[in-house]
gemmi code that builds the backbone of each chain (N, CA, C; Angstrom):
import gemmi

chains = {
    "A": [
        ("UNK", (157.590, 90.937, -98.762), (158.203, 92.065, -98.095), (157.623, 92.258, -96.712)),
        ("UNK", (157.683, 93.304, -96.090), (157.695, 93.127, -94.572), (156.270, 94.451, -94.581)),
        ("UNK", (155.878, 93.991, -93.657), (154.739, 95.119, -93.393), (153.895, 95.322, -92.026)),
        ("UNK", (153.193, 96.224, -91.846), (152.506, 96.252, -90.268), (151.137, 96.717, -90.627)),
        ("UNK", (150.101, 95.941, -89.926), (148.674, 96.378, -90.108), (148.297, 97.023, -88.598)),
        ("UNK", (147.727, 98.062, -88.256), (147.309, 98.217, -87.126), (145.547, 98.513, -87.534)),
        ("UNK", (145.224, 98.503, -85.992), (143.972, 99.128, -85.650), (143.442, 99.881, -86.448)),
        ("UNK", (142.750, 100.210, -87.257), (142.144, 100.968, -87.724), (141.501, 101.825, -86.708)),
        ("UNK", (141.521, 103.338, -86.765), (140.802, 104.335, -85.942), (139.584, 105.065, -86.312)),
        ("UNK", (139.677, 106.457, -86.098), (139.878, 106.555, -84.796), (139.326, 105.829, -83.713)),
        ("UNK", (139.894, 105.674, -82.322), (139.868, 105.635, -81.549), (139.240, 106.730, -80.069)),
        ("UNK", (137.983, 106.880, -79.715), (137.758, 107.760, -78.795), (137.419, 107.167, -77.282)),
        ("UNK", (138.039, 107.361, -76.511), (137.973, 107.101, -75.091), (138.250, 107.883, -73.898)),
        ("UNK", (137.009, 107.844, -73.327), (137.181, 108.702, -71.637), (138.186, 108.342, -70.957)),
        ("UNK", (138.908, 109.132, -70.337), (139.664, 109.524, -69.196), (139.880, 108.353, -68.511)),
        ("UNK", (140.505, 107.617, -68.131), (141.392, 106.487, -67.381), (140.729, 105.063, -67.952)),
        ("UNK", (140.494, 104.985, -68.983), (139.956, 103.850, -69.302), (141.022, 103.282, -70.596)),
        ("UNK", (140.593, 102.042, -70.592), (142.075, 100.972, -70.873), (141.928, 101.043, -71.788)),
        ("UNK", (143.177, 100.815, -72.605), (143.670, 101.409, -74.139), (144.200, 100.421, -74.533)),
        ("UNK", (144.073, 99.727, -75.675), (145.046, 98.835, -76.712), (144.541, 98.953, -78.122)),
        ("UNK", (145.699, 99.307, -78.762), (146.124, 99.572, -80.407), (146.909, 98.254, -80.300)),
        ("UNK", (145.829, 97.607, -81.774), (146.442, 96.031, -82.207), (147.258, 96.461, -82.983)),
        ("UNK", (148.580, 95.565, -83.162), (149.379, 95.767, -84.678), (149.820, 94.246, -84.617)),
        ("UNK", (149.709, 93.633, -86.144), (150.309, 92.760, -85.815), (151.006, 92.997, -87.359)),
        ("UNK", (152.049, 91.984, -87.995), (153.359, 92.285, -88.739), (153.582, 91.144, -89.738)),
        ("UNK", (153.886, 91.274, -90.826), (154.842, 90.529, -91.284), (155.922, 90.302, -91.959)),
        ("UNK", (156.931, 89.999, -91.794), (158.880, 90.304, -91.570), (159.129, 88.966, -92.085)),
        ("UNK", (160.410, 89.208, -93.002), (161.134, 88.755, -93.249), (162.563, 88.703, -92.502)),
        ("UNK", (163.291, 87.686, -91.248), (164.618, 87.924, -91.050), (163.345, 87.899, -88.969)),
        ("UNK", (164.169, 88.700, -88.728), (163.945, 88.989, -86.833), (163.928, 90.522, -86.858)),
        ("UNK", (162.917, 90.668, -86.636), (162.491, 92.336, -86.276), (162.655, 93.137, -84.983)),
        ("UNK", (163.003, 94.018, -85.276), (162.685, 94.543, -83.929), (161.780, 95.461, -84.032)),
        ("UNK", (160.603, 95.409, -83.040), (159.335, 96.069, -83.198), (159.528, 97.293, -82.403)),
        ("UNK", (158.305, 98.530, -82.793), (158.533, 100.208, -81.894), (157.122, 100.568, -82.013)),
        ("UNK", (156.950, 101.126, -80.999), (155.736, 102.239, -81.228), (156.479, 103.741, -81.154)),
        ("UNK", (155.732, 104.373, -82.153), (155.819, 105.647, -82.224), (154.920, 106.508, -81.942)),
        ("UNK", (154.961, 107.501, -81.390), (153.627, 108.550, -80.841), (153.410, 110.150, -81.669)),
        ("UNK", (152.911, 110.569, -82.425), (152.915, 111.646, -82.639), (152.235, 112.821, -82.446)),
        ("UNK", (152.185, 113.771, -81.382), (151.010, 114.309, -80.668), (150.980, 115.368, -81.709)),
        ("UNK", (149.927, 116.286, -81.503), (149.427, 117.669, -82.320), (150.367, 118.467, -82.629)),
        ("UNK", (150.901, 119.197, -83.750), (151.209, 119.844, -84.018), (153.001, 119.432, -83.387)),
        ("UNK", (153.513, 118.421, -83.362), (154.883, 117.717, -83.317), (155.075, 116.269, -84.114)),
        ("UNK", (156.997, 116.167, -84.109), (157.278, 115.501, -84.640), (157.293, 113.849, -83.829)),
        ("UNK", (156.993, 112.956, -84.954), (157.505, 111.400, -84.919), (158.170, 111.592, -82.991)),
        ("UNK", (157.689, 110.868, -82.301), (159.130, 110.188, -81.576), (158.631, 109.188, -80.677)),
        ("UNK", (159.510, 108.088, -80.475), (159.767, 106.679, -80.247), (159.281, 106.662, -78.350)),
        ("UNK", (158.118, 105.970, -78.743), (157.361, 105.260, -77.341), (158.019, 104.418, -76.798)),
        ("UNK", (158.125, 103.214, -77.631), (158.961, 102.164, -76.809), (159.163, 101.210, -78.025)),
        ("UNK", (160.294, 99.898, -77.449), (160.558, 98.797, -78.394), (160.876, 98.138, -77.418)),
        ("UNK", (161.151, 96.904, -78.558), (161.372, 95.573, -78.556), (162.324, 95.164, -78.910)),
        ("UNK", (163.051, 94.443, -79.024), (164.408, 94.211, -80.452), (163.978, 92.039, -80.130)),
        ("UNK", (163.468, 91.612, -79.286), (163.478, 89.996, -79.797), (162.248, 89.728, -78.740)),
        ("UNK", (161.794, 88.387, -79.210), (160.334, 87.752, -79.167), (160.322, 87.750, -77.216)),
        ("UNK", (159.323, 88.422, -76.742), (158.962, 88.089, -75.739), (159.622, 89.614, -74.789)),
        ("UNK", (160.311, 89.834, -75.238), (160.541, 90.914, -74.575), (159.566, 91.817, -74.633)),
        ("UNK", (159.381, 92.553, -73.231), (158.441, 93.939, -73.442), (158.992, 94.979, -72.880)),
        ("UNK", (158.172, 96.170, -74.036), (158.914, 97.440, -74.108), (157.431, 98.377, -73.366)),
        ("UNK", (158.108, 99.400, -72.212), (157.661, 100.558, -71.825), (157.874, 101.703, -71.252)),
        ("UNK", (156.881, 102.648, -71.293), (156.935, 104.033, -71.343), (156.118, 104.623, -70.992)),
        ("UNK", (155.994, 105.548, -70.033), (154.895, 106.579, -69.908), (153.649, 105.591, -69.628)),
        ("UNK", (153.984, 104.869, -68.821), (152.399, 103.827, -68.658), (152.343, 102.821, -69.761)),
        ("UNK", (152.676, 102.686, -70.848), (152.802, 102.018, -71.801), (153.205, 101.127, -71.981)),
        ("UNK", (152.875, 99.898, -72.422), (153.398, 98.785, -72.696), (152.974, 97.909, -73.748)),
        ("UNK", (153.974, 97.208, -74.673), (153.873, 96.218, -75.810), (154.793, 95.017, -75.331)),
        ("UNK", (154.494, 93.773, -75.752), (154.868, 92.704, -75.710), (155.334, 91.696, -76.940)),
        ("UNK", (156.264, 91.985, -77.574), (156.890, 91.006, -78.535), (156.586, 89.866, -78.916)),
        ("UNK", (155.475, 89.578, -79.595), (154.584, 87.852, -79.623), (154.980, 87.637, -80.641)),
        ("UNK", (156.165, 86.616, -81.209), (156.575, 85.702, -82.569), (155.736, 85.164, -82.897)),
        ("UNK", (154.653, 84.340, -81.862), (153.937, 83.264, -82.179), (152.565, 83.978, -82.993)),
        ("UNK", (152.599, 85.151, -82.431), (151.240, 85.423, -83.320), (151.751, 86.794, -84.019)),
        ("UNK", (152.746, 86.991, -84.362), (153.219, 87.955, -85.073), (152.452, 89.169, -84.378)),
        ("UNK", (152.930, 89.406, -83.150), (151.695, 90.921, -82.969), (152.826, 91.639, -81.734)),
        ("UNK", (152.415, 93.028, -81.890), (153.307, 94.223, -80.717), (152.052, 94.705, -79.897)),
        ("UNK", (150.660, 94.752, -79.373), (149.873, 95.427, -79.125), (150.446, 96.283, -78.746)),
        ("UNK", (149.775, 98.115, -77.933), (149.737, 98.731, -77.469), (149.036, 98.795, -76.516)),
        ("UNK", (149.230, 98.646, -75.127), (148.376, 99.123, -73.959), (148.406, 99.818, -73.018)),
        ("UNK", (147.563, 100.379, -72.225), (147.809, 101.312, -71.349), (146.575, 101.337, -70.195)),
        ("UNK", (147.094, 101.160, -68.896), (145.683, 100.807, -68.408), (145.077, 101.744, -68.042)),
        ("UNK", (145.286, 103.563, -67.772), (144.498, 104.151, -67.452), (144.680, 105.652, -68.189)),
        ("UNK", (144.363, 105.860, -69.704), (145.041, 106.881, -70.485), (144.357, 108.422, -69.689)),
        ("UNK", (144.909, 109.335, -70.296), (144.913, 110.450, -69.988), (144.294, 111.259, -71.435)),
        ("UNK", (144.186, 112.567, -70.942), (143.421, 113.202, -72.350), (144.781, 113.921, -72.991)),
        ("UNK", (146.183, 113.896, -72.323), (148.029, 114.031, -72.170), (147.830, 112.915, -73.218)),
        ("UNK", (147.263, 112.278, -73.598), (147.706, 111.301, -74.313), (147.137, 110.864, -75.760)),
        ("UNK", (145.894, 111.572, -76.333), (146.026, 111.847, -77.422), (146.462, 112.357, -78.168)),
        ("UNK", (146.993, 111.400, -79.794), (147.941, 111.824, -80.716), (148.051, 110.344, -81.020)),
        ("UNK", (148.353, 110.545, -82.412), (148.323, 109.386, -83.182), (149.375, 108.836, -83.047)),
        ("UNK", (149.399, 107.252, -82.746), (149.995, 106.180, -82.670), (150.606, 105.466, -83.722)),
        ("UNK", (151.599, 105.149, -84.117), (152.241, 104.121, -85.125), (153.446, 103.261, -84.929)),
        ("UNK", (153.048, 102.046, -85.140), (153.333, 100.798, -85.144), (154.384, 100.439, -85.910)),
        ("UNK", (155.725, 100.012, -85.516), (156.703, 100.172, -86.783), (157.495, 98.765, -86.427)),
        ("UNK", (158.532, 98.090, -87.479), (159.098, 97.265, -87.396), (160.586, 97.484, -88.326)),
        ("UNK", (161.859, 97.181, -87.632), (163.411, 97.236, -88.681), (163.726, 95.640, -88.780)),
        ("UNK", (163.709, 95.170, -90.176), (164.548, 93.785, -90.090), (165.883, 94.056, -90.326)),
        ("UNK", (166.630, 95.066, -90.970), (168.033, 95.789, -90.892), (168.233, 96.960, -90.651)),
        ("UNK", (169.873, 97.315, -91.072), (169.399, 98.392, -89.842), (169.219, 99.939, -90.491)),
        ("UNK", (168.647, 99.947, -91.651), (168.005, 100.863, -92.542), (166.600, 101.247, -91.855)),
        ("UNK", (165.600, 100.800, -92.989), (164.779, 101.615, -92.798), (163.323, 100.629, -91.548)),
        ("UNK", (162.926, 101.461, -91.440), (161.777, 101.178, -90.766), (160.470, 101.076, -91.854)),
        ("UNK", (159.399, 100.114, -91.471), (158.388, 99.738, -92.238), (157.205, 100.236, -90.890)),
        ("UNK", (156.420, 101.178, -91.577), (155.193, 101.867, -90.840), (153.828, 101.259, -91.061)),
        ("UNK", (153.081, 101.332, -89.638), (151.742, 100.897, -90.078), (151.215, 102.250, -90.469)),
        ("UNK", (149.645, 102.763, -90.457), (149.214, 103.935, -91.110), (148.324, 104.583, -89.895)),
        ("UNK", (148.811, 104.151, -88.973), (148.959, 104.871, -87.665), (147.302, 104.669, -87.508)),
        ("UNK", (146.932, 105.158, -86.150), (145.644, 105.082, -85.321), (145.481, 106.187, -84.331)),
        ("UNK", (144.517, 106.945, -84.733), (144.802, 108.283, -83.750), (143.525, 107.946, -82.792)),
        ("UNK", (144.502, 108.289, -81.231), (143.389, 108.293, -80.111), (143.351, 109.299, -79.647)),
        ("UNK", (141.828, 109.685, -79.122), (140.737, 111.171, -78.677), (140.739, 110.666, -76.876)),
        ("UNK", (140.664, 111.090, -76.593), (140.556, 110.948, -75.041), (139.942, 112.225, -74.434)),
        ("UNK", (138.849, 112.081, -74.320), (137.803, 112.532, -73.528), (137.718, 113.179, -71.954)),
        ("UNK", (137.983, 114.064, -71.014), (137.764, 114.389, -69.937), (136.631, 113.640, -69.131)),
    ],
    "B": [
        ("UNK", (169.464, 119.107, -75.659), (170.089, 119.311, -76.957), (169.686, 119.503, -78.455)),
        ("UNK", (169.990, 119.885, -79.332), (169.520, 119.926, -80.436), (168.876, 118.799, -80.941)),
        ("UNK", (167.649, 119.016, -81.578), (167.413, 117.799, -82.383), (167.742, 117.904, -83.790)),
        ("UNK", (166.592, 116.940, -84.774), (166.520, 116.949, -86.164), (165.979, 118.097, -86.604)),
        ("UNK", (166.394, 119.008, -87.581), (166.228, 120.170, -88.008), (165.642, 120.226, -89.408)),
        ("UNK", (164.986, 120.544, -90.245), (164.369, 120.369, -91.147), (164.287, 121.658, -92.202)),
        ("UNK", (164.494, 122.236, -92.760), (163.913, 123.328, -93.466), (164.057, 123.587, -95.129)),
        ("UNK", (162.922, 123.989, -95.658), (161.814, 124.763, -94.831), (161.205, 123.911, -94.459)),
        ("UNK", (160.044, 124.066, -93.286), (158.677, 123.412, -92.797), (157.825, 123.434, -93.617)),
        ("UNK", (157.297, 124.303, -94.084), (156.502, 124.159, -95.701), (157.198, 124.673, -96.676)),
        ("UNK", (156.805, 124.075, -97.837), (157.100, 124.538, -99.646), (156.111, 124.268, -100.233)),
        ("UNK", (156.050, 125.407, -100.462), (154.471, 125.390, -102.080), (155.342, 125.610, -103.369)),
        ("UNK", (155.178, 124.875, -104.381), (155.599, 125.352, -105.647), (154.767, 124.422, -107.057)),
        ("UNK", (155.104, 125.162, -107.732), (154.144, 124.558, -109.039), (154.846, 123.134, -109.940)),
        ("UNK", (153.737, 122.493, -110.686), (154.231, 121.414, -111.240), (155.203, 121.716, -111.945)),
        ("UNK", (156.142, 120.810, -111.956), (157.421, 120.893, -112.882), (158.728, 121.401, -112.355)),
        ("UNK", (158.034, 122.413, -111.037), (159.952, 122.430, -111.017), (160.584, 121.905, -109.959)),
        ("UNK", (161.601, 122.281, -109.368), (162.710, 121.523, -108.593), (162.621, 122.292, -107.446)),
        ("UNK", (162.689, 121.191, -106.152), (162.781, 121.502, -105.422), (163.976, 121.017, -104.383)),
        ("UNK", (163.975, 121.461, -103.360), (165.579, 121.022, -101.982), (164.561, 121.174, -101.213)),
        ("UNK", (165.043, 119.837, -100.327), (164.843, 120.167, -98.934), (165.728, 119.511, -98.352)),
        ("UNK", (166.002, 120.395, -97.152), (167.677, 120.454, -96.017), (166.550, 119.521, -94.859)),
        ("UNK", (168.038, 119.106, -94.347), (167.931, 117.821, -93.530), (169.182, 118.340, -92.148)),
        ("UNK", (169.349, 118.372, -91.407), (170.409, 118.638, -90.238), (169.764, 117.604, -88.936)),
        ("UNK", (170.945, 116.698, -89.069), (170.995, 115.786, -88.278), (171.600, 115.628, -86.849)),
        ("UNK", (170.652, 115.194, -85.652), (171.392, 115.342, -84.755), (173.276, 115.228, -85.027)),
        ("UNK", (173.960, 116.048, -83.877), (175.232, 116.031, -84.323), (176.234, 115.129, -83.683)),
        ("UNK", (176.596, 114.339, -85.079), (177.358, 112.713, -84.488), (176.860, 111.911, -85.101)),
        ("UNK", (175.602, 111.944, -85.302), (174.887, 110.775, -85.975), (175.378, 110.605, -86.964)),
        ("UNK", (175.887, 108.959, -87.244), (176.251, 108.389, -88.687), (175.114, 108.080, -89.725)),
        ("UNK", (173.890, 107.865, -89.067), (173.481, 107.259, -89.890), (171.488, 108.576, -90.220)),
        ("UNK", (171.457, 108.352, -91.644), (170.465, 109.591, -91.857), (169.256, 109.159, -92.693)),
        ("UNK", (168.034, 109.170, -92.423), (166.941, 108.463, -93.370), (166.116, 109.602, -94.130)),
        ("UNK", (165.372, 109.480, -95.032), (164.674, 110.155, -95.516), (163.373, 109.277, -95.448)),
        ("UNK", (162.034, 109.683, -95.107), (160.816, 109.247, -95.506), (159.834, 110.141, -96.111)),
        ("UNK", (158.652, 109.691, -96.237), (157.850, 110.414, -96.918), (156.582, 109.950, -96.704)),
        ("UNK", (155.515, 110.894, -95.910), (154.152, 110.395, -95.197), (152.916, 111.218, -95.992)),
        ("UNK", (152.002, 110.802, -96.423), (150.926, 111.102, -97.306), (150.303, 111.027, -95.877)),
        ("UNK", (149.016, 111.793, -96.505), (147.432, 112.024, -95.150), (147.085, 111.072, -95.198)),
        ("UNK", (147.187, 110.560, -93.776), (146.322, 109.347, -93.245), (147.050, 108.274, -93.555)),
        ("UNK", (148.289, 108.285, -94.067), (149.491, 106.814, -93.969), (150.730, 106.904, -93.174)),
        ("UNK", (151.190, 106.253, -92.945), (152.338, 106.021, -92.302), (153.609, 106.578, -92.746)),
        ("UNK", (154.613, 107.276, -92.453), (155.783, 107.069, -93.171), (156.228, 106.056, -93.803)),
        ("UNK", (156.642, 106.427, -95.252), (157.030, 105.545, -96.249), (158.587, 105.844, -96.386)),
        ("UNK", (159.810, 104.696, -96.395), (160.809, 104.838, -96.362), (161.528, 105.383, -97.842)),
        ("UNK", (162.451, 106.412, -97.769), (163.203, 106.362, -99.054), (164.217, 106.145, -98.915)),
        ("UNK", (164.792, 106.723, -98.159), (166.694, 106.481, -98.608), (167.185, 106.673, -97.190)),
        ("UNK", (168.569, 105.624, -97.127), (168.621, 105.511, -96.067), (170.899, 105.893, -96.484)),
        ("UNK", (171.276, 106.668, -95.314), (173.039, 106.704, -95.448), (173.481, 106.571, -94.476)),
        ("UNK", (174.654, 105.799, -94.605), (175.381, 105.801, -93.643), (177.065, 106.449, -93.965)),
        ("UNK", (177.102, 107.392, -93.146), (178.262, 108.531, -93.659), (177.518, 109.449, -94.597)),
        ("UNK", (178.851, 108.942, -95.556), (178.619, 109.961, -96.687), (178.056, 109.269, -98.101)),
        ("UNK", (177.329, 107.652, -97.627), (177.115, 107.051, -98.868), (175.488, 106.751, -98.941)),
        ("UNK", (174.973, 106.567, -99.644), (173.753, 105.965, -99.252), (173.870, 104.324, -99.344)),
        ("UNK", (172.898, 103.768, -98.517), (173.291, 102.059, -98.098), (172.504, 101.311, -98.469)),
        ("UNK", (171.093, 102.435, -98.691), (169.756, 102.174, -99.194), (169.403, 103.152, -100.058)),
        ("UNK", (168.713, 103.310, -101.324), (168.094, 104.038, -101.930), (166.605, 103.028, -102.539)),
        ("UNK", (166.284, 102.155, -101.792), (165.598, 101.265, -102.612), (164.060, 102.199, -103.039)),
        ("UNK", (163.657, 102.730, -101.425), (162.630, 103.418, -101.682), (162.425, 104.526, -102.484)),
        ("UNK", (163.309, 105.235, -103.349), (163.140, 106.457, -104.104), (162.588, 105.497, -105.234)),
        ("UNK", (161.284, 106.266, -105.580), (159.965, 106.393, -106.412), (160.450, 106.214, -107.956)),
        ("UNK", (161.465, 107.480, -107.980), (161.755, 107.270, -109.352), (163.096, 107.957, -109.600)),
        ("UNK", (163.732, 108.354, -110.794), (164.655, 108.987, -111.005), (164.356, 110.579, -110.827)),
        ("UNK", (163.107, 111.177, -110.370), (163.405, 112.661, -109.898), (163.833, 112.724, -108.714)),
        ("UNK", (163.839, 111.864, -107.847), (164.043, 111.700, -106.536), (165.766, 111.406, -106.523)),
        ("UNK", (166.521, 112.483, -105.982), (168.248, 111.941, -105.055), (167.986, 112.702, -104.729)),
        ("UNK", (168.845, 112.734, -103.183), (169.494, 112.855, -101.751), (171.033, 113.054, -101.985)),
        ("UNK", (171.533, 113.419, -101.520), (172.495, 113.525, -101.160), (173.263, 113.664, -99.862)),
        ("UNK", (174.334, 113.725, -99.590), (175.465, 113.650, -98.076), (176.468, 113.624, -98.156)),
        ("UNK", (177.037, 114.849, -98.425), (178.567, 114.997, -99.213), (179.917, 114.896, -97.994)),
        ("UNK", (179.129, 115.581, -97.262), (180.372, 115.890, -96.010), (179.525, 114.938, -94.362)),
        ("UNK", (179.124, 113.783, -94.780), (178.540, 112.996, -93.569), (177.423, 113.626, -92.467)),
        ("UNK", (177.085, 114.750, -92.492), (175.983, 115.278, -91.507), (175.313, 116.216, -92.459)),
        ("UNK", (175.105, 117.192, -93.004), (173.479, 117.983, -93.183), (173.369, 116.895, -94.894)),
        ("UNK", (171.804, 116.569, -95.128), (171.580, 116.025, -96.176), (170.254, 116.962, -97.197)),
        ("UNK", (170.325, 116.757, -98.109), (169.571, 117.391, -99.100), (169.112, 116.206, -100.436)),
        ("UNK", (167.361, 116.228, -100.049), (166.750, 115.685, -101.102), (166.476, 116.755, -101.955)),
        ("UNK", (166.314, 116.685, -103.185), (166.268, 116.806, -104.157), (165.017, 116.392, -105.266)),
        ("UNK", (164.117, 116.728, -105.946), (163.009, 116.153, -106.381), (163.131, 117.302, -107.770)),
        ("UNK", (163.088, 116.927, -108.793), (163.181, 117.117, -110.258), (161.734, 117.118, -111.011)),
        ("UNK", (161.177, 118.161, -111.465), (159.959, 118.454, -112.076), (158.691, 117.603, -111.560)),
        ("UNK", (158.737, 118.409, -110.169), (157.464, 117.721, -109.354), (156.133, 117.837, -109.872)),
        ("UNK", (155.682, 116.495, -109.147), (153.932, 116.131, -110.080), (153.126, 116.723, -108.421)),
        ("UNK", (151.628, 116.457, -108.872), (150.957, 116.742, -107.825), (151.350, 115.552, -106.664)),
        ("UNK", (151.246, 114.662, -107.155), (151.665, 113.556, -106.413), (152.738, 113.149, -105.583)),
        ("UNK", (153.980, 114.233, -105.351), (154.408, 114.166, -104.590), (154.518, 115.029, -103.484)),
        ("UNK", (153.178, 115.633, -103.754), (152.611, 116.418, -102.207), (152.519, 115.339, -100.947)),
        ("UNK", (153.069, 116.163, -99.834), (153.115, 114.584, -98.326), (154.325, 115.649, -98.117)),
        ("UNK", (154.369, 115.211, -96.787), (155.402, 115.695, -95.467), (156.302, 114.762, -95.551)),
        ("UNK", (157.671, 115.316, -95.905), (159.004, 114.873, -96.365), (159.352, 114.869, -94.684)),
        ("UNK", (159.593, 113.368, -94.148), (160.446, 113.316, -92.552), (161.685, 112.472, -92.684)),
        ("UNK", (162.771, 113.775, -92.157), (164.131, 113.119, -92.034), (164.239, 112.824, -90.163)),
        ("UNK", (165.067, 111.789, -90.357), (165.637, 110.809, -88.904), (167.018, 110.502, -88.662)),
        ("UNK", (167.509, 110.629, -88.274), (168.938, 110.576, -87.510), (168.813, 109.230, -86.479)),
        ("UNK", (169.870, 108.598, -86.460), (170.310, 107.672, -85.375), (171.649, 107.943, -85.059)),
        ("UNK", (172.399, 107.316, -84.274), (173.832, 107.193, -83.637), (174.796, 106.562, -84.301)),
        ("UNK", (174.279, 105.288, -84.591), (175.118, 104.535, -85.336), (174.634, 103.935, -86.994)),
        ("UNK", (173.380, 103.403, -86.882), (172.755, 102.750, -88.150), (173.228, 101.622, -87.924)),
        ("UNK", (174.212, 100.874, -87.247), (174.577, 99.213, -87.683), (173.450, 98.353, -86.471)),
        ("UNK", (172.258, 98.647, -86.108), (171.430, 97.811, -85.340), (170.152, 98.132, -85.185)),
        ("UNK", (169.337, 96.658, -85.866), (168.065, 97.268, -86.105), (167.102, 98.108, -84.631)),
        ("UNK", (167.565, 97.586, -83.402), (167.788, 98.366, -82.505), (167.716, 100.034, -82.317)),
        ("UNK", (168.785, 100.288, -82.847), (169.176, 101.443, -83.050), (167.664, 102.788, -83.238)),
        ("UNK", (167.549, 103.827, -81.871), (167.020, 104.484, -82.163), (166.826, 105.838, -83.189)),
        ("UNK", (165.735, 105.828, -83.965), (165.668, 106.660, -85.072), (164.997, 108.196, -84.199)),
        ("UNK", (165.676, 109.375, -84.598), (165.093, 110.523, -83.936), (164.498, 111.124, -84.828)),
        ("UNK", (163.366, 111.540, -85.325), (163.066, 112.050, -85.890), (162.799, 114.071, -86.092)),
        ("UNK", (162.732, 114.130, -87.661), (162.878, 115.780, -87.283), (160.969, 116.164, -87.547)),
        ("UNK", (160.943, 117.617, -87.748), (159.321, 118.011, -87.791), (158.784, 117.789, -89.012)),
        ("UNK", (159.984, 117.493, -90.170), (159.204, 117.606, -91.289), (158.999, 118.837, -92.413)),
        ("UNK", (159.110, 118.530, -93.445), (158.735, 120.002, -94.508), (157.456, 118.775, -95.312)),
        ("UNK", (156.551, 120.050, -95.629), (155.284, 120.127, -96.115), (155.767, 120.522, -97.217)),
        ("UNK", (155.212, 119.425, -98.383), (155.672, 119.721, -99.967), (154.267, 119.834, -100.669)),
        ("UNK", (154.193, 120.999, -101.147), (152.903, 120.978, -102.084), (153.046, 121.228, -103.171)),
        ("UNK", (152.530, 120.848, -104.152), (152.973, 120.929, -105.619), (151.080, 121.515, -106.138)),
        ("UNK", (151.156, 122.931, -106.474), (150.172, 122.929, -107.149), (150.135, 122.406, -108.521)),
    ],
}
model = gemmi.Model(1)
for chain_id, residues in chains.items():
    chain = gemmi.Chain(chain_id)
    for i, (resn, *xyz) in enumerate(residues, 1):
        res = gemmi.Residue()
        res.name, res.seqid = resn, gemmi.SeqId(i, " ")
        for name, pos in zip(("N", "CA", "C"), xyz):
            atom = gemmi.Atom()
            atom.name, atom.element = name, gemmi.Element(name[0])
            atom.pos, atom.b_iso = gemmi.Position(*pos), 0.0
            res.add_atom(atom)
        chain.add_residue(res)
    model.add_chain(chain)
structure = gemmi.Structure()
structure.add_model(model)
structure.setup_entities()
């Protein structure tokens, strides 16, 4: 079956310093990969995607890169903000149902 | 515009009985998911419709668990003599269409299910 491992957290980092949440996947069929962001006290919503290998998806400074070859979406960001903690999750659709979640990685960002 | 609407946001109730929770989906959207996120995991998928049918039910747990979508937009899960164990934040999602894995999922805030 299909699944996503990420980063294990937390995650704590000062103020403009470079950010990457690993996820890497494994799918049955052609996935299309997403990050999802969920800040304090709000709902789920969609950072960025992918839908095929090599393409990259971004947002808000954000960026992931679609790697087939090593089954992986990282998350990066080169200069985060303290706007930017809230837990992260890593998701993948091989149809066009449901989505398969990693168990998310929450980042602290520091002043 | 409106988003995913959810209510209630929390429910406390005791083992064994039955509970609803309402789902209101952005408006237009064909296609409507149900998940279900425990502390410290990810959303876990249950049921997934498109219209008024479901297309997926693979993820419902067991037979206390249906959903329903009678008239294609507001949906209602349903959970039949709840255990402790299905305490976790019930999140419904809306998309536009559902026919592309593509296809962005919007998500709503969620109801908080506690089962003493």
């Amino acid at each position: 079956g299909n699944s996503v491992t990420q980063m294990e957290g937390p995650v704590t980092l000062s103020e403009e310093a470079f950010l990457t949440i690993n996820c890497t996947y494994t799918a049955t069929g052609y996935p299309s990969l997403f990050w999802y962001v969920q800040y304090p006290g709000e709902g789920l919503q969609l950072l960025l995607k992918a839908t095929k290998a090599d393409d990259k998806g971004s947002n808000k400074g954000f960026e992931a890169t679609y790697r087939k070859e090593t089954t992986s979406f990282h998350l990066e960001k080169g200069s985060v903000q303290v706007s930017d903690s809230a837990v992260y999750f890593c998701a993948l659709r091989t149809n066009a149902g449901k989505s398969t979640f990693g168990d998310g990685t929450t980042l602290t960002v520091k002043p | 515009g409106a988003g995913v609407s959810q209510t209630p946001s929390n429910k406390v109730t005791e083992k064994g009985k039955y509970v609803e929770l309402r789902c209101d989906p952005i408006s237009g959207h064909t296609a409507l998911y149900w998940y279900r996120q425990s502390l410290g995991q990810g959303p876990e998928f249950l049921i997934y419709f498109q219209g008024t049918g479901a297309a997926d039910d693979s993820g419902l747990p067991n037979d206390r668990f249906f959903a329903v979508r009678p008239e294609g937009s507001v949906s209602t899960l349903k959970i039949q003599r709840t255990e402790r164990g299905d305490s976790a934040v019930y999140l419904c999602a809306s998309s536009p269409g559902g026919s592309s894995t593509a296809d962005t999922q919007y998500f709503g805030p969620g109801t908080r299910l506690t089962v003493l």
